[in-house]
C-alpha positions in Angstrom: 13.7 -19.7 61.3 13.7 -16.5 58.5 14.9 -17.6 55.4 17.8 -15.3 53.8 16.9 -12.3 52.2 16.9 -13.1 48.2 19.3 -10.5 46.5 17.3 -7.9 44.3 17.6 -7.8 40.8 16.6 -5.2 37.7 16.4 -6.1 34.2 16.5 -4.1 31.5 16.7 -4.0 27.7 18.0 -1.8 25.3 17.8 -1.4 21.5 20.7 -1.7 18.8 20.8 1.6 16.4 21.5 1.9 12.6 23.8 5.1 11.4 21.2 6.4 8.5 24.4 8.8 7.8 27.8 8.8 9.0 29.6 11.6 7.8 33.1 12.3 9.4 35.9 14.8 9.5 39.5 15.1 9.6 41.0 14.0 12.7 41.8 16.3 15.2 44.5 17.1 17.6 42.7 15.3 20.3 42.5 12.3 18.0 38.7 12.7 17.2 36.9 12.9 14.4 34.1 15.5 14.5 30.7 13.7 13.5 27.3 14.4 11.4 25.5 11.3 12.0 21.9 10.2 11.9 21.3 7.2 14.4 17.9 5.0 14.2 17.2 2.4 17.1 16.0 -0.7 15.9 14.3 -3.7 17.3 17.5 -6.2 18.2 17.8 -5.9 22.1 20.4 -6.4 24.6 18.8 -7.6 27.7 20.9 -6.6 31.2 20.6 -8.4 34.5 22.0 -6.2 37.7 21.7 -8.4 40.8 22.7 -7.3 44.1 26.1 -8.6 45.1 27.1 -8.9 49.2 30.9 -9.0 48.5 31.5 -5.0 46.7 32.4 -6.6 43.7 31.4 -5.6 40.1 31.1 -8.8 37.5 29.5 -9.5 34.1 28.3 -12.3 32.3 27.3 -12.7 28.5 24.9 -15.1 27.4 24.0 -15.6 23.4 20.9 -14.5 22.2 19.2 -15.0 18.6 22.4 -17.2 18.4 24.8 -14.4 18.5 28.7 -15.0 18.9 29.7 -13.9 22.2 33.1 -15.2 22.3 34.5 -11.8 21.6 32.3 -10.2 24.1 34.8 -8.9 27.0 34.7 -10.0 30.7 36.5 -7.9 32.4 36.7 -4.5 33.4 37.1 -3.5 29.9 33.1 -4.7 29.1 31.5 -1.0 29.2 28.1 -2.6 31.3 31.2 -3.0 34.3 32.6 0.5 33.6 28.8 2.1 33.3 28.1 0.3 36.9 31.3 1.4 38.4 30.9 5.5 37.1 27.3 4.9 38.9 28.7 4.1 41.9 31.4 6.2 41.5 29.5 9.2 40.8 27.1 8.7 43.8 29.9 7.4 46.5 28.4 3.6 46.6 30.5 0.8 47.6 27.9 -1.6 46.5 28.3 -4.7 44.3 26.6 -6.1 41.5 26.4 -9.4 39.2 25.9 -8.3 35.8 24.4 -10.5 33.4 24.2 -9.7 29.9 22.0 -11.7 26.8 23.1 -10.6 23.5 20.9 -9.7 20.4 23.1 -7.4 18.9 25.9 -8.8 16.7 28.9 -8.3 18.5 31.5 -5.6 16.9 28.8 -5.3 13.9 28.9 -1.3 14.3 25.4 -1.6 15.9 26.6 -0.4 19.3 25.8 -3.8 21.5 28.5 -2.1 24.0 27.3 1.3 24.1 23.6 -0.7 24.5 24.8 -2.6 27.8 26.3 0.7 29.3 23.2 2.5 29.0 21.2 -0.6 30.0 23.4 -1.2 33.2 23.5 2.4 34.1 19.3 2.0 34.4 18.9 -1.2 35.8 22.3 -0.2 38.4 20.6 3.0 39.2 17.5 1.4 40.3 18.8 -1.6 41.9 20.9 1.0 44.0 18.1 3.6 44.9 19.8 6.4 43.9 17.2 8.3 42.2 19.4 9.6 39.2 17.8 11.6 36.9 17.8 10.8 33.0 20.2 13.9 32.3 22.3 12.6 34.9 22.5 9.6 33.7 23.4 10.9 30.1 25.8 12.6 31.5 27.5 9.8 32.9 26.6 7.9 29.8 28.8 10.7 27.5 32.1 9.7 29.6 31.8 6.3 28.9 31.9 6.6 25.0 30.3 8.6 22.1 27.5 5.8 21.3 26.0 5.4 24.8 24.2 8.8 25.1 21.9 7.8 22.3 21.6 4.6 23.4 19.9 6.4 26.4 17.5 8.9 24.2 16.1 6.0 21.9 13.7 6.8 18.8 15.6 8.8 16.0 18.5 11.7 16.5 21.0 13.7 14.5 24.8 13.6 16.4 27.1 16.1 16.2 30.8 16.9 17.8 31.9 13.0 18.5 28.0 12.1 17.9 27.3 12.5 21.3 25.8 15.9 21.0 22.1 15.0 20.6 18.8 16.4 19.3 16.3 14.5 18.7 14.6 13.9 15.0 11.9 14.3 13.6 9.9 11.1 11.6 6.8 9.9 10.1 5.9 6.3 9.8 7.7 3.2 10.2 10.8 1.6 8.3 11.9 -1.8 8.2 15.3 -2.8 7.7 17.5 -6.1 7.0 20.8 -6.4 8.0 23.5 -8.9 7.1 26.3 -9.7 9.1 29.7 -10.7 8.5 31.3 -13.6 10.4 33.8 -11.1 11.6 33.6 -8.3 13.1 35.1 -4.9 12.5 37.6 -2.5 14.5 36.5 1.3 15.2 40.0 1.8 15.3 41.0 -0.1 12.3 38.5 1.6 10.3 39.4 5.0 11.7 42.8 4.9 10.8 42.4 3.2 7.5 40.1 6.3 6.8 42.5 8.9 7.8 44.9 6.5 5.4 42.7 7.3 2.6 42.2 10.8 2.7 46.0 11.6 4.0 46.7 12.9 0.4 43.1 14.3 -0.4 43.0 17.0 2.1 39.4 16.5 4.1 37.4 20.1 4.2 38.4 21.9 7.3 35.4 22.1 9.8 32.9 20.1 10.7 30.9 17.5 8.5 26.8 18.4 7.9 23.3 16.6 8.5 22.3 15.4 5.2 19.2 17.0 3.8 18.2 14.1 1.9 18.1 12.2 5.0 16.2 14.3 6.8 13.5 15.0 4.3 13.0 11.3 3.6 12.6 11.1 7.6 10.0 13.9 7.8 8.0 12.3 4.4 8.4 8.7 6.0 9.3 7.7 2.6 11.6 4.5 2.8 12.6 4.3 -0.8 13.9 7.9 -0.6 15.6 7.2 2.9 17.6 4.1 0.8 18.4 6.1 -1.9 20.1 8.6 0.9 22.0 6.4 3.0 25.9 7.1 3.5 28.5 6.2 5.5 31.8 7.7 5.1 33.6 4.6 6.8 31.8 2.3 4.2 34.9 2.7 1.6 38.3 2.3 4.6 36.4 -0.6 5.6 36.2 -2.4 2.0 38.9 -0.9 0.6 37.1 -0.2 -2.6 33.8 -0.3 -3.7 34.2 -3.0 -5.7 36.4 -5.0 -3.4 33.3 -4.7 -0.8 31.1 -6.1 -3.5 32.5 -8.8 -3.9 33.8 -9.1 -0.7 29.7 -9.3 -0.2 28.8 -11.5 -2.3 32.1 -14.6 -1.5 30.8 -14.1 1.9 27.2 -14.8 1.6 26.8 -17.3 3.4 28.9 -16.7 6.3 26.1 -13.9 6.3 22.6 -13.9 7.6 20.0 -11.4 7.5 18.2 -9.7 10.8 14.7 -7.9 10.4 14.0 -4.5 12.1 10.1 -3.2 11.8 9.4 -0.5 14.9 11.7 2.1 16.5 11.8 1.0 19.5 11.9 3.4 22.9 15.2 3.7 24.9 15.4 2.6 28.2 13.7 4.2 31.2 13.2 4.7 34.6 10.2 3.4 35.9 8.6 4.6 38.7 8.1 2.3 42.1 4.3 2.0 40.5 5.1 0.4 37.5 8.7 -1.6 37.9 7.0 -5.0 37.9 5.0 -3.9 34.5 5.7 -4.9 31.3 6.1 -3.2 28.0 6.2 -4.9 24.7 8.3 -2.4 23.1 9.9 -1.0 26.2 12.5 -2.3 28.6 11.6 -4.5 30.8 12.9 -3.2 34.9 11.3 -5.6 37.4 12.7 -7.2 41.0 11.4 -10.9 42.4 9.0 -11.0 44.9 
């Protein structure tokens, strides 16, 4: 008697990034804001499961890691590793399913693209549980529909964005940096915090055009000099998400210990498509893409 064919499964992981600037524009008629941003990966991983599923479906489940909240994690088709599966199959005319399972090390709504990290970890693991031999461009191009974020979360390593930060070229750095991050016991709304910006500067007038790369930031890259990369951090969505300055001070400091403090040391690679040699290999910086048996 054969025993029933065990459904294949991929995993992969993907890293959370850091915005080393974040310098943003007045909103335009599309409801965009042209970008200048700097994005870093950093060592907090999202680990996705894509297992084979018989009935065409496309589900996801999300499991807490490094004791993460997940309860405001979505699970329906609004949870972009579902969306990044279905433009897959989409794309390549597929019917197949697939049981999505995601571990979370990446605070949820913490500006540290978690979502935009399960996309671009679903579309790999989806696009070798599926066969379909989709290149990395294609993928990023697939990766761009599904939201500004998930393109870089893709490339890895250290890039400047431009247009909605999805227009990517990759940076040049020396060295290592380490970072710490604290995190609030709430999370934060892109939206919100878009439109409290545009609030903000209603009556200022932003300059027309778009925002630039930061030669600071850049120079401290290149020099690997970590004390001049503090010194040049910004983020223009710092303020409409305080209020003030001062209110996020000592907004800071009541909520302390609501907070706790995450350590980054490497810059980690991106995920990747391995080749049929080396799927059942594994990387200690690298994600992880293997199937039983």
């Amino acid at each position: 008697m054969t025993s029933p064919a065990q459904p294949r499964e991929v995993t992969v992981r993907a890293p959370a990034k850091v915005n080393l600037q974040l310098a943003v524009g007045a909103v335009q008629e599309d409801g965009y804001h042209p970008l200048a941003t700097v994005f870093q990966a950093v060592d907090l991983y999202e680990y996705v499961t894509a297992r084979s599923s018989e009935d065409g479906s496309v589900t996801v489940t999300t499991a807490s890691g490094n004791g993460i909240d997940v309860s405001g994690a979505p699970g329906d088709d609004s949870n972009l590793a579902v969306r990044a599966a279905r433009a897959l199959a989409d794309e390549y005319g597929l019917s197949d399913g697939v049981d999505l399972t995601v571990v979370k090390g990446i605070p949820v709504a913490g500006g540290m693209a978690g979502g935009s990290a399960d996309a671009a970890a679903a579309l790999v693991a989806c696009a070798e549980l599926w066969d379909t031999g989709a290149s990395r461009q294609e993928l990023a191009d697939i990766a761009a529909r599904l939201g500004a974020d998930v393109p870089f979360a893709l490339l890895g390593h250290t890039a400047v964005g431009l247009g909605r930060g999805d227009r990517l070229s990759p940076a040049m750095t020396h060295g290592s940096f380490s970072w710490v991050f604290a995190t609030q016991a709430h999370g934060l709304s892109t939206r919100a915090v878009y439109g409290e910006f545009d609030a903000m500067n209603a009556d200022l007038g932003l300059p027309s055009g778009d925002p630039m790369i930061s030669d600071h930031v850049m120079q401290a890259l290149i020099a690997g000099d970590p004390n001049a990369l503090g010194a040049a951090l910004v983020n223009d969505l710092q303020e409409p998400h305080c209020g003030s300055r001062r209110t996020c001070r000592t907004s800071s400091t009541r909520r302390s210990r609501s907070m706790r403090a995450v350590r980054s040391s490497r810059v980690p690679d991106p995920p990747w498509l391995p080749s049929r040699a080396t799927r059942n290999t594994r990387w200690p910086s690298r994600p992880t893409c293997a199937r039983p048996g």
